[in-house]
N, C-alpha and C positions, 0 to 999 in steps of 0.2 A: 607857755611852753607845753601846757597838758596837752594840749588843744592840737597843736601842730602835730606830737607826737603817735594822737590818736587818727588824723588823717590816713597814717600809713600804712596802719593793718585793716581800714578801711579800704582802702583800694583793691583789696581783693577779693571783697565781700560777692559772692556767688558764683567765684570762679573770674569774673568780669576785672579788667583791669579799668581802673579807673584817672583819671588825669585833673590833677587836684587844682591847677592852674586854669581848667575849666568847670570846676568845680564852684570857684573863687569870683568866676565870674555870672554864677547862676544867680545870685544873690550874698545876702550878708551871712558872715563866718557864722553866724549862729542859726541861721538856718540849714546851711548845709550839713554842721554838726547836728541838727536834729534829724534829719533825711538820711545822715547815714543811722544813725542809730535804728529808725525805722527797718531799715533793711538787715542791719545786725542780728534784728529781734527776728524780723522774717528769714532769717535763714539760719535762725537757730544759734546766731552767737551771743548769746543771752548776758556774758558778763561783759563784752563790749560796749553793748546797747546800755547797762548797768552804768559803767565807767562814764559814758559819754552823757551820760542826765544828771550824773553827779555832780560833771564838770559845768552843766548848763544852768544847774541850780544856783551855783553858786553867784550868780550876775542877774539872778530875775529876784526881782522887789516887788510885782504885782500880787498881793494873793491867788488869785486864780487861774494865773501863770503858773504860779508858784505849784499849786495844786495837782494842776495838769500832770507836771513834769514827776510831780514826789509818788502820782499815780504810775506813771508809763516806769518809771522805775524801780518804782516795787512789785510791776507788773514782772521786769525782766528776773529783778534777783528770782522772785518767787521760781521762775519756769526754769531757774538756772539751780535750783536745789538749796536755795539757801531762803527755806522760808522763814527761820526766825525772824530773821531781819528783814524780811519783806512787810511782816505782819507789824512790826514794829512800824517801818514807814508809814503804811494804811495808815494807823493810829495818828501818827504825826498829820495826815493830811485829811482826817474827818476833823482833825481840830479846829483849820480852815473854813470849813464850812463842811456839813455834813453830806457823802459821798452820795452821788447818784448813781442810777443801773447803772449808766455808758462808763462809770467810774471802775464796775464790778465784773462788768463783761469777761473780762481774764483772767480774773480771782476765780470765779465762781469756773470757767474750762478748764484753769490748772487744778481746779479741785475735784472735779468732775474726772478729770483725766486720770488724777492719780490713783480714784477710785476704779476706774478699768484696765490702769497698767498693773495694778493688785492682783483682779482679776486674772488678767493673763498667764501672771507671775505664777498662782499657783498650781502646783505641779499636782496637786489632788484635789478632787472635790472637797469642799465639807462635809462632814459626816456627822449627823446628827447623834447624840445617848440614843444605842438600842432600845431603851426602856421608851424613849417618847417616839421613836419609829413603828416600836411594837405597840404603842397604846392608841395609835392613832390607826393603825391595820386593826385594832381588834375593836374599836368604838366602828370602822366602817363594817366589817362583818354583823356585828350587833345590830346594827340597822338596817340592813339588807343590801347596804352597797356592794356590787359583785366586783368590784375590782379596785387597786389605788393605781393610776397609771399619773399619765404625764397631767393628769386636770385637780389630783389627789380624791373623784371622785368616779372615776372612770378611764374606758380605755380610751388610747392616744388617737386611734383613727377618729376619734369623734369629739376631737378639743376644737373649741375655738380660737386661731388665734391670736384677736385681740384680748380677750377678757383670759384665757388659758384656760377656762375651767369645759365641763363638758357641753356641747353646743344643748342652746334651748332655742326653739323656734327658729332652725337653721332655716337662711336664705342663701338662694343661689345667685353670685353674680354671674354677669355675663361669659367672664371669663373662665366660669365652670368650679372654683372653688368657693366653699361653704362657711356661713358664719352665723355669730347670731344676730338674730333681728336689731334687737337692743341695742348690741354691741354699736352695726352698722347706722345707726341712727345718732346714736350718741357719738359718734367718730363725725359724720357729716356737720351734726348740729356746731360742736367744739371748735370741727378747723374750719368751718364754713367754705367748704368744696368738695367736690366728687369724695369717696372716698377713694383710697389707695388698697390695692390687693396686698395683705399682709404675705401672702405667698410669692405670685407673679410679678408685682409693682404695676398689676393694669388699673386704668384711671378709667375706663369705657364707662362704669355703673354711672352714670348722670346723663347720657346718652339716652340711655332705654325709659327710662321715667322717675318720676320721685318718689316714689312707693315702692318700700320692700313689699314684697309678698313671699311666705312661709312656702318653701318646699314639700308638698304633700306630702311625697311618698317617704324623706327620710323623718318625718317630723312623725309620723304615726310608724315607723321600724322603733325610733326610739323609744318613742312612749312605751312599747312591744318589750324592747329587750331591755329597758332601763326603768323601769315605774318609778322607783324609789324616787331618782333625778328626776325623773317627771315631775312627780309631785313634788318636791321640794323647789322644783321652777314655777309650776303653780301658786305655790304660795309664795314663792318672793314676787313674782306679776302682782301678786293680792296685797302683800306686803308695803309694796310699792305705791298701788293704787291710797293706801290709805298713806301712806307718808307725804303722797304729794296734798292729801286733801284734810291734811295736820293732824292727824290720829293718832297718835306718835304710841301711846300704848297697847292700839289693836294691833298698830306695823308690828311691831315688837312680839306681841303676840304669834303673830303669823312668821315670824323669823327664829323665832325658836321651837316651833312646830317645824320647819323648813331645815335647820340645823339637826332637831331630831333625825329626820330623815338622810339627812347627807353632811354627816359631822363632820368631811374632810373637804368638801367647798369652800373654798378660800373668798368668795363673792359673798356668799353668806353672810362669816363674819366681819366682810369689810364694808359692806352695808348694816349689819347690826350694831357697827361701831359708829356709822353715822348719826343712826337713832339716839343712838347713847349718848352722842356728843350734841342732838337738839334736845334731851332731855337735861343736857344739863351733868349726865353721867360721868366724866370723862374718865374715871379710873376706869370703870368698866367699856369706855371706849377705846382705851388705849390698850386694855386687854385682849379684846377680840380685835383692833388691829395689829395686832405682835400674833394674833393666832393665823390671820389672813400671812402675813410678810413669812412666818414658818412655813405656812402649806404653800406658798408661793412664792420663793424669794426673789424669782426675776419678774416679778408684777409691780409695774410700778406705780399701780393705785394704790395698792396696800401702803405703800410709805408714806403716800399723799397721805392715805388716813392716818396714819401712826403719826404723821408730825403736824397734822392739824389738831391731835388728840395733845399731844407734847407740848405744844402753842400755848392751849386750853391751861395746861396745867402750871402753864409760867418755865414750864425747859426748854429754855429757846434754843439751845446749844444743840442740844440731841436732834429737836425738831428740823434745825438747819443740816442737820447730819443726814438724816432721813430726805428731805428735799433733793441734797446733793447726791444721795445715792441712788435716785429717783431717774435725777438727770442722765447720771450714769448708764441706769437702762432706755430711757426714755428721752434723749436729747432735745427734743422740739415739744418738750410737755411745758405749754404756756404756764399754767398756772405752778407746777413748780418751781422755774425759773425765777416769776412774779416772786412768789414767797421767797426764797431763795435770798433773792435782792434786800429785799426788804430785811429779812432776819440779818443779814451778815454788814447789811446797815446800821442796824440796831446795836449788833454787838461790836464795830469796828465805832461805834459813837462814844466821846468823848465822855466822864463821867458825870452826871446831872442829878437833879432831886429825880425826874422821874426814869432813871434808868436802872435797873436793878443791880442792888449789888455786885451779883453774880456773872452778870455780863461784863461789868469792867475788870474782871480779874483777868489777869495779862495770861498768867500761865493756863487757866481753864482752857479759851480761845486755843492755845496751841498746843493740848493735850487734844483737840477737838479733831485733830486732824488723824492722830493713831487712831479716835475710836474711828473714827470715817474708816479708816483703811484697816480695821477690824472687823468692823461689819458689812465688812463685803462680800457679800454673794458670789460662791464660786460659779465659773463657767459650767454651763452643763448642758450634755447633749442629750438627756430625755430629762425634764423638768419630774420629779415628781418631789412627792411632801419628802424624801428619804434626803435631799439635797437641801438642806436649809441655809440660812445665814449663819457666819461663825459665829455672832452673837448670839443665839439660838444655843449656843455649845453652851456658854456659861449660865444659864439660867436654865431652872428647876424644867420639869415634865409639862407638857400644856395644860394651861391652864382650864378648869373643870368650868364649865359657861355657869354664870352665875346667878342663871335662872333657875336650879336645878341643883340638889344634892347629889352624891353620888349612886345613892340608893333608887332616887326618882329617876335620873340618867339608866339605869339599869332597868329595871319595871319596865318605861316605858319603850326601853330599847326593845325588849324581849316583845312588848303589846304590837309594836311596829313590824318585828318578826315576821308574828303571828300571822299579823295582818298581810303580810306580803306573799307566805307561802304559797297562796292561791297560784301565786306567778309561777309559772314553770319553770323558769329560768331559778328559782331561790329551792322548787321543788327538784330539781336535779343535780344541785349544787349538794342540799343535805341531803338527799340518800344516799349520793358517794360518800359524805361524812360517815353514816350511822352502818355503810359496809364497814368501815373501818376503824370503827367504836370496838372495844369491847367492853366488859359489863362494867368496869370500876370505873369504866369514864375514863380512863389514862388515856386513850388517843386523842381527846378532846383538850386535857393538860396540857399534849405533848403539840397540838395544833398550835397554841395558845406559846409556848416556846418559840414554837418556827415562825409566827406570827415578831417574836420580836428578834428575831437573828435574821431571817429573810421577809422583810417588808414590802418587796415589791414579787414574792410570789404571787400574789393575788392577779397581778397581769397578767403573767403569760397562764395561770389558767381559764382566763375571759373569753381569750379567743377560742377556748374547748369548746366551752361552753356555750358562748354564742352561735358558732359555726354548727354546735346539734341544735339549736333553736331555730335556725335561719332555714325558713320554708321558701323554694325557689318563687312561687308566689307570692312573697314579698316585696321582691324584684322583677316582676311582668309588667309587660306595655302592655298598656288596655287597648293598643290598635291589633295589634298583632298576634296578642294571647302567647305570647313568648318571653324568654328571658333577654333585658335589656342588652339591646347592642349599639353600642356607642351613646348610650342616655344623654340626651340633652333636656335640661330644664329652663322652661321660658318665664319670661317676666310674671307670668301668675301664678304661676308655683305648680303647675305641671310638669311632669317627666314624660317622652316619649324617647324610641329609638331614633335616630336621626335620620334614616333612611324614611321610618313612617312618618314624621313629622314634617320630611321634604312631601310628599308624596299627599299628607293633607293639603299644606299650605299651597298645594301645587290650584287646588281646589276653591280654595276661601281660604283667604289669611286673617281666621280665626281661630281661638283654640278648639280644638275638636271635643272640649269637654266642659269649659268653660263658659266658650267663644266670645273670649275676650278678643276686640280688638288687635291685630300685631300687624299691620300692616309697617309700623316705622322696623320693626324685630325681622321684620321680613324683606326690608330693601338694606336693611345692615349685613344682614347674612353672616353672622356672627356666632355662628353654631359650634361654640365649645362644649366640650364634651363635662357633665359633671363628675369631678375627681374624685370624691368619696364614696359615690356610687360606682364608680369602675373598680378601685379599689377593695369596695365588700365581696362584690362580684368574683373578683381576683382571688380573694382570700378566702373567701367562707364556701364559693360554691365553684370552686375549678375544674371538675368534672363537666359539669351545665355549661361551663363559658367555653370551655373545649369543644361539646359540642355545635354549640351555636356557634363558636369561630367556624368550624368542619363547614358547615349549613352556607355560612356567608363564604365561605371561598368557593362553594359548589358553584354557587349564582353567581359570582363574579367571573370564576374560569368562563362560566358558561355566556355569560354578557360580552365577555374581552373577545372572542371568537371572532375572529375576521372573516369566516368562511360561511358560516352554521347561523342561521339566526339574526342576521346582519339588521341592526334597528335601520328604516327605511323613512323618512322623510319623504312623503306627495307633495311634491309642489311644483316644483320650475325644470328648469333646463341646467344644469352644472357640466362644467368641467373642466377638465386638470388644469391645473395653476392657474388659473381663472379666479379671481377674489368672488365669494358669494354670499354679503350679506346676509340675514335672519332676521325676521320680527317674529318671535315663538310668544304665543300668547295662550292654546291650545292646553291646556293640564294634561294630555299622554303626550305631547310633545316637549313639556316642561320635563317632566319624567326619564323620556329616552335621552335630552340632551345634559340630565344630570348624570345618568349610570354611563354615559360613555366618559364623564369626566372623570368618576368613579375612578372605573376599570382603570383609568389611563392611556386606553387605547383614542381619546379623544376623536374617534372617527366614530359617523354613520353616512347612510348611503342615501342618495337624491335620487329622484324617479320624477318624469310625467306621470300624471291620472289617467287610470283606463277606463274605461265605465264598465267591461266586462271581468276582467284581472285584479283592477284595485289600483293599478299602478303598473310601470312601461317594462318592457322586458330589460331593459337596458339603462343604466342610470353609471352615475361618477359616486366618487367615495370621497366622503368630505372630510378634512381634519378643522376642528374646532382651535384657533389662535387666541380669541378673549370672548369673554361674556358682560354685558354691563345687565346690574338688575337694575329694578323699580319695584317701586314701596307697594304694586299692585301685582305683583310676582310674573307680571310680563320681562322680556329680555331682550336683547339686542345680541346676536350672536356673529363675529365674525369668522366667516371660513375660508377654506381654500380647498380647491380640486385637488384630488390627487391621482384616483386611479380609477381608469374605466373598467366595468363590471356584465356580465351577464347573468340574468337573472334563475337559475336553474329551481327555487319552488317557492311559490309563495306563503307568508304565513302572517302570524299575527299573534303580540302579547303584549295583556296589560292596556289593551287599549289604542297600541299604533304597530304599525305594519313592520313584519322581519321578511326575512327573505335568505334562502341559502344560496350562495352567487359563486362564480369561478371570473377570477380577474385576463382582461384583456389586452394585447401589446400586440403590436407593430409587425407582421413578417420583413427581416429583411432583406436585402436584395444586393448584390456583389457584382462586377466587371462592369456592360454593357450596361445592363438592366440599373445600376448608381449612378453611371454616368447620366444616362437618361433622366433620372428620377431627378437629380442635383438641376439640369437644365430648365425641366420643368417649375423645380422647387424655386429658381431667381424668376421665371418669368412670371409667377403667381404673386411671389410675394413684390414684385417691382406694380401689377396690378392692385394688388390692396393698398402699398403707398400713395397711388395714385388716387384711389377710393375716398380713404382716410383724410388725404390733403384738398378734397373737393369740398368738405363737410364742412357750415357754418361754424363759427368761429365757438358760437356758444353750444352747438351741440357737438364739438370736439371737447372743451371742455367740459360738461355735461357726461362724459363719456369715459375719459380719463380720470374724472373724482369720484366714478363709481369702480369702474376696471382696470384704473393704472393706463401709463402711458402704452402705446402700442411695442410688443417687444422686439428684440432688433433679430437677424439673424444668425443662426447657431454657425459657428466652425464647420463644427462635425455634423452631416446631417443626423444619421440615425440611433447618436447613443440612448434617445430615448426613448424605451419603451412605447411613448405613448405620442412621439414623433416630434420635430418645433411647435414650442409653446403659442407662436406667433397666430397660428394655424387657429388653434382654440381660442386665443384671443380675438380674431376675427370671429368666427363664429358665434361668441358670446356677444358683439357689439352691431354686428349685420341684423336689419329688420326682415329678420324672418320669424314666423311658425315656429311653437316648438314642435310639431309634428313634423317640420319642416328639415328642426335640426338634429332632429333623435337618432334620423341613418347616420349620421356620422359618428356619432360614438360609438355606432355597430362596427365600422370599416375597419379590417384590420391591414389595410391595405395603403401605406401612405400616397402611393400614384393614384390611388380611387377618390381618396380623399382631397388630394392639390386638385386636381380633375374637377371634383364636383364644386371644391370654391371657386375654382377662372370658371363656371358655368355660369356661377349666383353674379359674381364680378360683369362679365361679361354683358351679360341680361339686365344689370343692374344698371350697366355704363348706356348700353343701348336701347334701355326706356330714358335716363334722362337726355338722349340725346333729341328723341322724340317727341318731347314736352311739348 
C-alpha cells in the first residue's frame, strides 16, 4: 500500500506528469520505485527520495543491495536537513562492509556545501582580536615590509592568484595575466594539463611551449620596489632547493631567515610546517600551519597543511574538518578530496581493536559538523590577514615562531631594519615617520596604536610610496626609448610595445633582444596585452600614459587620413568591386597593411610602377576583408576595389610609398545624351557576353575562382559613382597590359569608357576571326 501511495506525488516530479500504468510497464515495481526516487533527489525532493529507500529497504536481503540503498538514503535525509539520522544510517551501512569513495561522494558535497551556504550566510566578515591584527602590522613594519595588502605581505596589484601571496618570479601568459613561476608549474604538474588562467579561464599557455620564462621587466621592478619579499623569495627558492635534496635542517634554516623577512607570508609558514611535519615536528607543524590558514584563510593549501599536521597528531576529526573546508574553497583539489574519503571512512567505521576510541564516539562525529561550520572563512572581497577564520576569534595572539624568543624576533627584526634602509623605498617611508616624531617618542607609541585599530592602513599608503619611487624608465621599450604602449610580453620574458614588436617581427621572427625563436608566437598572433603592466602604468605614472596616449592618436589621426598620405601599394592593376587578392611578404608592406587595420580605416591605395615617379598617377582604393598569417610572418590578404583615385603628390614613410590623392567619379549625363549612353551601354555589354561565352571551359572557370562570376546588369545605369560594376570586371579579366588598362581608371566619362571596351571586344572578336 506504501508503495502505491508513493507513485502519486511522484508523478509530478519536475513539473512533468507522469503515467504510472506506463511506468508499470517499463519494468518491475521495484525498479521504478528506485527511478523515481532518483529524480526525487535530483529535483530536490529529498524527503520523498527518503520515504521511497526506506520502503525498498524493507524487501532487499542481499547485503550490498542492502548497503547501496541504506547509502542513497542517508544520502537524501542528509541533504534534507535531518543529519542526525543520516549520520546514524552511515553507521549502520559501514557495518556491512566498510564504505567506499563512490559511497561518500554526497556526504563529503553535503558537507562541502554546508560549509559555503555558512559562508554566504554571513552578513559580516570575521574580524579578527585588534591585538593579533595589530601584532601582525607591527611584526611587518619591524622587518621592512611596506605594506599588508591582500598577499598579507604586500600590495594587491602584485598578488598571485593561485598561491595569494605576493608574485615571485612572475610569468606572463599568453593571455597577458601574471603569476608565479612555481605556482604555474606546480598547477600543470598536479592536474596534468594546460593550465587554466586564474583570472580569464584561458587555456592557450600549452600552445606557445612548455617553458615558463620569468618576465624581465616586472621581475627586476619588484626586486626594485620590494627587496624585503625578494629576498625572502630567495630563500624559500634556497629553502626549497635543500628540502628536495633532504636537508631538512638547513631548509629550516633558510625558512626562518625568509620568515624574518616577511613575517606576514602565509607560504612561508605553510611550507615551514612541511619541514616540521618531515622532521617529525608536528606540534610545531600544525602551529605554523594555523599561522599560514590566519594570514590566509581562503587558501586552501594551508588546510591541506593544517590537516595533514592534525593526521600526524592522531585528530582525525579536526583534520577531516580542515580537508572539508578545503574543498569548500577549492572543489577539484584531488588530494583533499583523496583524504577526505578516507578520513570520514575511518570515522564512519564500525568500532575495532584498531580504531581509536575517539573516532567511535557517536556524538564527537556530530558536534564535527558545528565546528566545520564554525570555522568557516567568511567571504571576502580584498583577502588580507585582517579577515581571518572565526576559529582564529577563539584562540590566543599568533603564535611567536618557535625558532626564536621574543627578544631575538626583536634584535633581529631591528638588524633586518637596518639592513634594508639602504632601499629608498624604507628611506622615505622613515623620514615621513621621524617629521612626525617628537622628542618623547609618543608619535612612535601612537603609530604603534593605529597599527592595531587600523591594520590595513599600511596599503593605501604603498601606493604613495611606490608611485614617488616609480621612475618612468622602469617602464620603457628598449625599441622605442618610450613609455610602454600596449606592452606585450612574449614566451621569453621580454616586454615590448606592440606596435614595435609588430614592426620587429615584421623583419625576423625573433626576439629583438633575445632572438629567441617565435616563429610558432608569430603565426598565433596572439598579442595580449600585459595586465599588470598596464595597470602600474595606469596608476603610478598617469601623466606619461596621457601623454603617450596624445603621441599614439596624433599617428593614428594622421595614418586614418584617406586624403593626406594615403599608404600606396606598387604592384598590379585594381579596381572597384573587383576581388584583389595579396601575397605581402615584403616587412614595409607587412607594416602598412597592419596600421590600416589599426586605424580602422582598412583601406590603402594600389598603383602600377613607374620607373620615373615610383608608381602611376592613378590607382584604386583597396578595403582589406580578411588576412590569413603564416608562422613566417608572410600573409595572404584579401581585398576589394573601391574607389578610383588621382594621384596629386608623391611621398613615402617608413619604408613604402604614400601619396596625397583626390578621388574620382563618373560625369553624368541626363535626356538625349542617357538615352544614348543606355543603348550604347546593352550593346557592349551583349558583346562581352559574347566574349565571356567563347572562353574554354577551363579558363572561365579559372577566371570566376579568381574574380567571381561575371556581374549582371545594373537597373539604373548611373547611381554609381564609379559606373556598372560589370564594366571593371571585364577589364580586370580581358588579356590586356597594365599600361593598357590604366587609361581607364582615368576616364571620367562613362561613354569613353563603354567606347574604349566595344574597341578591345571588337579587335578582340576580329583577330580570332583571323586565326
Amino acid at each position: 500500500m506504501a508503495a502505491v501511495l508513493l507513485i502519486k506525488p511522484a508523478a509530478h516530479i519536475g513539473g512533468k506528469e507522469t503515467d504510472s500504468t506506463l511506468l508499470l510497464e517499463m519494468g518491475t515495481e521495484s525498479e521504478i520505485m528506485l527511478q523515481l526516487a532518483v529524480e526525487a533527489f535530483q529535483s530536490k525532493n529529498f524527503d520523498l527520495a527518503a520515504d521511497i529507500y526506506e520502503c525498498q529497504l524493507a524487501g532487499i536481503g542481499d547485503p550490498g543491495s542492502r548497503q547501496e540503498l541504506m547509502v542513497k538514503r542517508a544520502d537524501a535525509l542528509a541533504f534534507g536537513g535531518k543529519f542526525t539520522e543520516a549520520f546514524g544510517l552511515y553507521r549502520q551501512a559501514s557495518e556491512i562492509d566498510r564504505l567506499r569513495s563512490a559511497h561518500l561522494d554526497n556526504l563529503i558535497e553535503y558537507l562541502t556545501g554546508s560549509i559555503r551556504r555558512q559562508d554566504a550566510g554571513e552578513s559580516q566578515p570575521s574580524i579578527p582580536r585588534r591585538e593579533e591584527a595589530g601584532a601582525v602590522a607591527a611584526a611587518a613594519a619591524a622587518a621592512g615590509c611596506p605594506g599588508v595588502g591582500a598577499t598579507g605581505c604586500g600590495y594587491e596589484d602584485f598578488t598571485c592568484r593561485i598561491c595569494l601571496s605576493s608574485l615571485f618570479e612572475p610569468v606572463t601568459l599568453p593571455c597577458g595575466h601574471c603569476f608565479c613561476k612555481k605556482c604555474l608549474e606546480r598547477e600543470r604538474k598536479e592536474k596534468d594539463r594546460p593550465v587554466v588562467c586564474k583570472e580569464c579561464g584561458d587555456t592557450s599557455e600549452g600552445a606557445i611551449g612548455q617553458t615558463y620564462r620569468v618576465n624581465v621587466i616586472l621581475s627586476n621592478l619588484l626586486a626594485k620596489w620590494f627587496p624585503a619579499l625578494h629576498q625572502a623569495g630567495q630563500l624559500r627558492r634556497e629553502g626549497n632547493g635543500l628540502y628536495a635534496e633532504k636537508k631538512m635542517q638547513a631548509a629550516l634554516e633558510k625558512y626562518n631567515q625568509a620568515i624574518l623577512m616577511a613575517p606576514t607570508d602565509h607560504i612561508l609558514f605553510s611550507n615551514r610546517s612541511q619541514i616540521h611535519s618531515s622532521l617529525k615536528h608536528y606540534e610545531k607543524a600544525l602551529r605554523d600551519a594555523e599561522m599560514a590558514c590566519r594570514l590566509m584563510p581562503l587558501w586552501s593549501k594551508g588546510h591541506v597543511r593544517k590537516a595533514q599536521a592534525l593526521v600526524s597528531l592522531g585528530r582525525t576529526e579536526e583534520a577531516l574538518r580542515e580537508y572539508l573546508v578545503c574543498l569548500s574553497i577549492e572543489p577539484d583539489c584531488r588530494l583533499a578530496k583523496t583524504e577526505a574519503h578516507k578520513l570520514l571512512g575511518d570515522v564512519l567505521a564500525p568500532v575495532t581493536d584498531q580504531v581509536p576510541e575517539h573516532i567511535s564516539d557517536y556524538s564527537n562525529i556530530l558536534s564535527c559538523r558545528a565546528h566545520i561550520k564554525n570555522s568557516t572563512v567568511a567571504p571576502s572581497q580584498t583577502l588580507s590577514p585582517a579577515q581571518w577564520s572565526s576559529e582564529s576569534r577563539r584562540s590566543s595572539a599568533p603564535p611567536v615562531p618557535e625558532w626564536s624568543d621574543s627578544s631575538k624576533v626583536k634584535s633581529q627584526g631591528h638588524l633586518e631594519t637596518r639592513k634594508l634602509d639602504h632601499c629608498s623605498l624604507l628611506k622615505r617611508k622613515q623620514k615621513s615617520t621621524e617629521e612626525e616624531t617628537d622628542e618623547g617618542g609618543q608619535e612612535r607609541r601612537d603609530d604603534r596604536k593605529r597599527f592595531k585599530s587600523e591594520p590595513a592602513e599600511g596599503t593605501e599608503s604603498l601606493g604613495c610610496v611606490t608611485g614617488g619611487l616609480l621612475d618612468p624608465t622602469d617602464l620603457e621599450c628598449s625599441l622605442c626609448m618610450r613609455l610602454f604602449y600596449e606592452p606585450v610580453t612574449m614566451p621569453c620574458g621580454h616586454t615590448f610595445c606592440l606596435q614595435c614588436l609588430e614592426r620587429c617581427l615584421d623583419h625576423n621572427p625573433k626576439c629583438p633582444l633575445c632572438k629567441e625563436e617565435l616563429s610558432e608566437y608569430l603565426e598565433q598572433r596572439q598579442y595580449s596585452k600585459t595586465v599588470l603592466m598596464e595597470k602600474l602604468i595606469s596608476k603610478y605614472l598617469p601623466s606619461e600614459l596621457m601623454e603617450r596616449q596624445k603621441i599614439h592618436r596624433e599617428e593614428m589621426a594622421e595614418f586614418s587620413n584617406l586624403n593626406k598620405n594615403v599608404p600606396i601599394f606598387v604592384c598590379t592593376m585594381a579596381f572597384p568591386t573587383v576581388p584583389c587578392p595579396l601575397h605581402i611578404f615584403e616587412p614595409c608592406y607587412r607594416l602598412m597593411v597592419r596600421r590600416c587595420m589599426e586605424t580602422g580605416t582598412n583601406c590603402f591605395g594600389m598603383c602600377l610602377g613607374d620607373n620615373l615617379k615610383g608608381f602611376a598617377d592613378y590607382g584604386c582604393l583597396l578595403e582589406i576583408r580578411d588576412v590569413q598569417f603564416f608562422s613566417d610572418g608572410r600573409s595572404v590578404v584579401d581585398t576589394i576595389g573601391r574607389r578610383r583615385f588621382k594621384v596629386i603628390q608623391h611621398n613615402e614613410r617608413d619604408g613604402y610609398n604614400t601619396a596625397d590623392i583626390e578621388y574620382l567619379e563618373d560625369i553624368k549625363v541626363e535626356g538625349v545624351a542617357e538615352r544614348e549612353l543606355q543603348s550604347l551601354h546593352d550593346v557592349v555589354y551583349d558583346l562581352a557576353l559574347v566574349w565571356v561565352n567563347s572562353l574554354k571551359a577551363e579558363q572561365k572557370d579559372r577566371i570566376e575562382g579568381h574574380f567571381g562570376p561575371m556581374p549582371e546588369k545594373d537597373s539604373v545605369l548611373q547611381p554609381s559613382p564609379n559606373g556598372p560594376s560589370w564594366c571593371w570586371w571585364l577589364l580586370a579579366v580581358l588579356p590586356l597590359e597594365g599600361r593598357a588598362q590604366l587609361p581607364f581608371l582615368a576616364i571620367t566619362s562613362l561613354k569613353d569608357r563603354l567606347s574604349g571596351i566595344r574597341k578591345v571586344l571588337l579587335f578582340m572578336a576580329h583577330n580570332t576571326r583571323h586565326r
